[in-house]
Each structure stands twice: as structure tokens, then as C-alpha cells.
C-alpha positions in Angstrom: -22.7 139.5 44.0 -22.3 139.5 47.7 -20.7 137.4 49.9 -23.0 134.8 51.0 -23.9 134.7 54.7 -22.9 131.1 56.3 -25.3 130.3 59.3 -24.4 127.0 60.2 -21.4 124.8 59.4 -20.0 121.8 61.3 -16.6 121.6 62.4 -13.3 119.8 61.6 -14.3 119.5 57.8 -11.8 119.2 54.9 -10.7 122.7 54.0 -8.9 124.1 50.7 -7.0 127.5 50.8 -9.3 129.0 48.6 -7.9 132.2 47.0 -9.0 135.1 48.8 -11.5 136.3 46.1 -13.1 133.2 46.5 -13.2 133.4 50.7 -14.4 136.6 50.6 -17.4 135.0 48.3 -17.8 131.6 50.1 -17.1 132.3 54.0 -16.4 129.0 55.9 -14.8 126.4 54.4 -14.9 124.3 51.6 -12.6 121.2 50.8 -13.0 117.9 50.0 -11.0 114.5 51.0 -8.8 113.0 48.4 -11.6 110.8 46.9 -15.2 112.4 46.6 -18.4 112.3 44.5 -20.3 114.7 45.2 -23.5 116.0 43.7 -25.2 120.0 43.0 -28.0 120.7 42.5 -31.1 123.6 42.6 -34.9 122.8 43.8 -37.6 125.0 44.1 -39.2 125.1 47.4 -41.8 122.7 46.2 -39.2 120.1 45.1 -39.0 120.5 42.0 -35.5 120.1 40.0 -36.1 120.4 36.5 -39.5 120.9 34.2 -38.5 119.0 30.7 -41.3 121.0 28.6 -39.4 124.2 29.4 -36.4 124.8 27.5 -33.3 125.2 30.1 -35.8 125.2 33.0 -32.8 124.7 35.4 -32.6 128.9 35.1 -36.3 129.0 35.5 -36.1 127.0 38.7 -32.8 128.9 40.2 -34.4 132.0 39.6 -32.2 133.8 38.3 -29.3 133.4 41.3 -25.9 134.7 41.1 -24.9 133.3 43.9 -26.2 129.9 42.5 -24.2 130.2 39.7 -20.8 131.3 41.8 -21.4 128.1 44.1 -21.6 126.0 40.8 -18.6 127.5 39.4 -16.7 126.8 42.9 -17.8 123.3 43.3 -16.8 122.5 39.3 -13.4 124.2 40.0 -13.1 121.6 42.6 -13.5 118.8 40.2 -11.5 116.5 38.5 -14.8 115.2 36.0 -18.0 116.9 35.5 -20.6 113.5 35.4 -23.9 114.5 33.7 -26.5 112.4 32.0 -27.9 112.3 28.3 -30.8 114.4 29.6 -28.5 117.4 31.1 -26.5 117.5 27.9 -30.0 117.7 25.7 -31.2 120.7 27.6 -28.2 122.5 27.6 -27.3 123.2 23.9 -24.7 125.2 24.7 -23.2 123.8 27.8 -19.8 123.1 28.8 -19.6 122.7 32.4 -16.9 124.8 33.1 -16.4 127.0 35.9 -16.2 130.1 34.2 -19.2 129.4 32.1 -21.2 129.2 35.5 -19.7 132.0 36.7 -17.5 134.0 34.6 -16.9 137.0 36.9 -14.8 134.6 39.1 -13.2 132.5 36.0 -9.5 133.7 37.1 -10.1 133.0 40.9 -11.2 129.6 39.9 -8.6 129.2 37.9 -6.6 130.2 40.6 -7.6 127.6 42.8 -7.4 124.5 39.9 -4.0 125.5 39.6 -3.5 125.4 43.5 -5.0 122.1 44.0 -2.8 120.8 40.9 -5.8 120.2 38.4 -5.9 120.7 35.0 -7.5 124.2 33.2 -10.9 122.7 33.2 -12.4 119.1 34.8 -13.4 116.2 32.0 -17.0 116.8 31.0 -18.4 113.1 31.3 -21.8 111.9 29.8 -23.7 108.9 30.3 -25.5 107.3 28.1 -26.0 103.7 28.1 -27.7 103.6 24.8 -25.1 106.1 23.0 -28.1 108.2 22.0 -26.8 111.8 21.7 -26.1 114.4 20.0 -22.7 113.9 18.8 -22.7 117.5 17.1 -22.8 118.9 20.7 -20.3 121.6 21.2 -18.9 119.8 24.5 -19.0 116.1 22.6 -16.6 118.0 19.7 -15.0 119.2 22.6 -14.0 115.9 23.9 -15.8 115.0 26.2 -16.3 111.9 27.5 -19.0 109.5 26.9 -19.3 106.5 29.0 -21.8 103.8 27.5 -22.6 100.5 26.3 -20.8 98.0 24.0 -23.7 98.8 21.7 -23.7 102.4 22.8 -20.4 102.9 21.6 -20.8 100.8 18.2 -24.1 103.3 17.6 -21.6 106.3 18.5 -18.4 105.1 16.9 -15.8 107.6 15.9 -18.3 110.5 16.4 -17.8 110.7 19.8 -14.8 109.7 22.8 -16.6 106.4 24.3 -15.1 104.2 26.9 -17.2 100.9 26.7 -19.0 99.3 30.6 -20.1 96.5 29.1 -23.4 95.3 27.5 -26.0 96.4 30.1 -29.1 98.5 29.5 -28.1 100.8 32.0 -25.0 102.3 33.4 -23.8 100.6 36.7 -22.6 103.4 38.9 -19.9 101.1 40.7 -18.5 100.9 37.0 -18.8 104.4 36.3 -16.6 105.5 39.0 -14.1 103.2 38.7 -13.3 104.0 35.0 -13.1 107.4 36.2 -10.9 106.4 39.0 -8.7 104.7 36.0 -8.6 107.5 34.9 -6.8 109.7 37.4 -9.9 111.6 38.4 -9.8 111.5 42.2 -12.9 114.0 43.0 -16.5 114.1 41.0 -19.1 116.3 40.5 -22.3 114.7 39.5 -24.5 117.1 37.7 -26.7 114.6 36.2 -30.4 115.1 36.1 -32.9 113.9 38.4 -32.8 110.1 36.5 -28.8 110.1 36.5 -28.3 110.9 40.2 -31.0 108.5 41.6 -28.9 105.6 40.0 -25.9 106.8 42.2 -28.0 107.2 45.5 -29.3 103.6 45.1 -26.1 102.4 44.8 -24.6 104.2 47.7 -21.9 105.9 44.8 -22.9 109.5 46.5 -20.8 111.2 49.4 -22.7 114.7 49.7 -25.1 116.6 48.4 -25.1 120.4 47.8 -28.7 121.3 47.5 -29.9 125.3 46.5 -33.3 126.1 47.4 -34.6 128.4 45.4 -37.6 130.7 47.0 -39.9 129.9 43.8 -43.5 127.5 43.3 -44.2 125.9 40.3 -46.4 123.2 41.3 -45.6 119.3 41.1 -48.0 118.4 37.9 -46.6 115.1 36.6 -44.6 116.8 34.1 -41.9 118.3 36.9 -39.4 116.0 38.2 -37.8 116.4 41.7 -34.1 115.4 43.0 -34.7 111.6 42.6 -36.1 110.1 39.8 -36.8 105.9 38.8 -35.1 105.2 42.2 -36.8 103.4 45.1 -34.4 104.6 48.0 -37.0 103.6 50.7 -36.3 102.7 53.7 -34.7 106.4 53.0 -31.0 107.4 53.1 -29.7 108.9 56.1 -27.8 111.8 55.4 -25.4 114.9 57.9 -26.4 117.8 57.9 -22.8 120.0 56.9 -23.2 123.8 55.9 -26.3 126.2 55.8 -25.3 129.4 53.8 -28.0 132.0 52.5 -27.7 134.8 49.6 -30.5 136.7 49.1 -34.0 134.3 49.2 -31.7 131.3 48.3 -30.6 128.7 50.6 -27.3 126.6 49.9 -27.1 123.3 52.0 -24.9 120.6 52.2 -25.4 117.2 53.3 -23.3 114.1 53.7 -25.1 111.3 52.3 -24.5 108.3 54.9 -23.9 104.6 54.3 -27.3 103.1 54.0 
């Protein structure tokens, strides 16, 4: 790929000393301060995030972007966790959030840069799932990773799967999601959750920034597309900072800080 071209970026932000590979990539800066959730994802121009009648749409709707999948891979090898929802995990049969799997030219720059900022080889791959009802045959859940559900949701899963237990809600508070995360030693998180997981987060103000690709592709907005936010009501709207504008190709790469309602 190319580098990407940055366009706009606002000053005095956090900056990591990416390894040059990745600088040559990413021009501008990327860092993040010591405690950070924040979220990436791809919409077409239209709005639309992902189409659940079409297998993997989330390569249908980024079009086929390498540079999409190089920002992915960056912003993973930023992470201490990975947080994606039952939903995320279902499409992606053989997902494991890494960031070479995003991007595997780069794999040994991002390594590179884990190592730098003191992480382990590969961030915690988190699910949510409040009612425990996944597939616990999923490469990443024999993997390890982390499932973060219900009292019941961890009595359905028992020993099939790593659960850590919030409690005996229908759904997933996201003020308890962090903080067993934060228990955990993970300082920075990337929320990769589908449009239903992340709109949780936004109502509860759990979101610092948003990376947002814009792909240059239509697909309509039938009821069976779903856009960024999903089952949340975030009227009267959250404010958010406008941070970065970078381009490569027809794609657009934005970032936002989402402000405090």
C-alpha cells in the first residue's frame, strides 16, 4: 500500500514513536493517553456498517481497502483488549483480532511497536455476551479469549469457555465491562463490537474516540442494513472533536473525540 495522505490533524495530541515502517504508512501522529477506549470502525457513504444477510459484509462494505486493514492492524497493535460483541464473533468464523491478521504485511512493525509500548505479543480478544450464547468451538474462544457475561451466561457456558461473571442482568453494563478490564491490567481498549455492542457504550458515555473509515461504496439503507449505532437512543446527540482527516485512495479515515455528554 501507500502511505496515506493526512489532510487535517489537530495539534498537541498524544504521540507514540511508532517504528519508522509504521510512520512512513501512518504520517502524523498516533498515541493514546494512559487510559483509553476507543472504537474502529468502516461505513459506507450511506451509513451503513454492517449488512447481517451477507456473510462477512464488513469486506463488502470496506471495499476491499488496504489501507483499512493497515489502520486496523495499527489501532489493535495499540491495544491492550480487543472488545467485540457476540454478533462480531458470529460473522467472523475465522477471526482473531490480531494485528497481523488485519494486516499481515506489517505483522513485524506491529510487533515492533507492542513490544515498544511494553504490551504483550497480541491484546486479549474479549466478547460480550450477556446471555453466554456462542459458539464456544470458535477458534478465538479455544484460543482463550475472554467472555464477559452473565451469572447465567456463564453457568450456560461453563468450562467451555474463559467467563468472568457481571452479575445477573440481561445486558452487559458498560461501566462494569471496563472496570473488569481495568482489573485486569488492561489500560487501553479497542471496541470492535458491532453496531448493537458500541451503542451500549456511547449511551453510557464509556467511549473516548471514534475512528471512523468511509468507504466510497452505496448499498442502500433497506431495513436489513444496520448503521454505527444500533438499540441506542443518544438524542439530544453526542458532541464529539473533530481529530485527524487522512485519505488513501477513495477512503476516508477520521477520528473524533467523543465529548462528555
Amino acid at each position: 500500500m501507500s502511505p496515506l495522505e493526512l489532510l487535517w490533524e489537530a495539534d498537541g495530541l498524544p504521540a507514540f514513536d511508532l517504528p519508522a515502517e509504521l510512520t512512513a504508512l501512518y504520517p502524523g501522529t498516533l498515541g493514546f493517553d494512559e487510559t483509553r477506549l476507543y472504537a474502529n470502525f468502516v461505513a459506507t457513504i450511506d451509513g451503513a456498517v454492517a449488512i447481517p444477510a451477507v456473510p462477512q459484509s464488513n469486506r463488502l462494505i470496506a471495499a476491499g481497502s488496504a489501507d483499512d486493514r493497515f489502520v486496523m492492524g495499527l489501532l489493535r497493535a495499540c491495544a491492550d483488549a480487543v472488545v467485540i460483541g457476540s454478533g462480531t464473533l458470529a460473522a467472523s468464523p475465522g477471526g482473531f483480532w490480531t494485528a497481523k491478521q488485519a494486516y499481515p504485511d506489517a505483522a513485524g512493525a506491529y510487533d515492533d511497536l507492542r513490544r515498544d509500548l511494553g504490551l504483550s505479543a497480541a491484546p486479549e480478544v474479549v466478547i460480550l455476551s450477556a446471555s453466554g450464547s456462542i459458539d464456544p468451538a470458535h477458534r478465538v474462544v479455544e484460543a482463550g479469549a475472554l467472555v464477559l457475561t452473565s451469572d447465567a451466561g456463564a453457568a450456560r457456558l461453563g468450562d467451555r469457555a474463559k467467563t468472568v461473571a457481571l452479575g445477573t442482568g440481561s445486558e452487559l453494563d458498560p461501566a462494569a465491562v471496563v472496570s473488569a478490564l481495568r482489573a485486569r491490567g488492561h489500560r487501553r481498549l479497542l471496541h470492535e463490537g458491532g453496531p448493537h455492542a458500541i451503542g451500549s457504550f456511547l449511551q453510557a458515555g464509556a467511549v473516548d474516540e471514534l475512528f471512523l473509515t468511509i468507504s466510497p461504496l452505496l448499498v442502500g439503507k433497506p431495513e436489513t442494513r444496520l448503521g454505527l449505532v444500533e438499540d441506542a437512543d443518544l438524542l439530544p446527540g453526542l458532541n464529539t472533536r473533530l481529530l485527524g482527516v487522512r485519505r488513501g485512495g477513495d477512503h476516508v479515515f477520521l477520528r473524533y473525540e467523543i465529548l462528555p455528554a
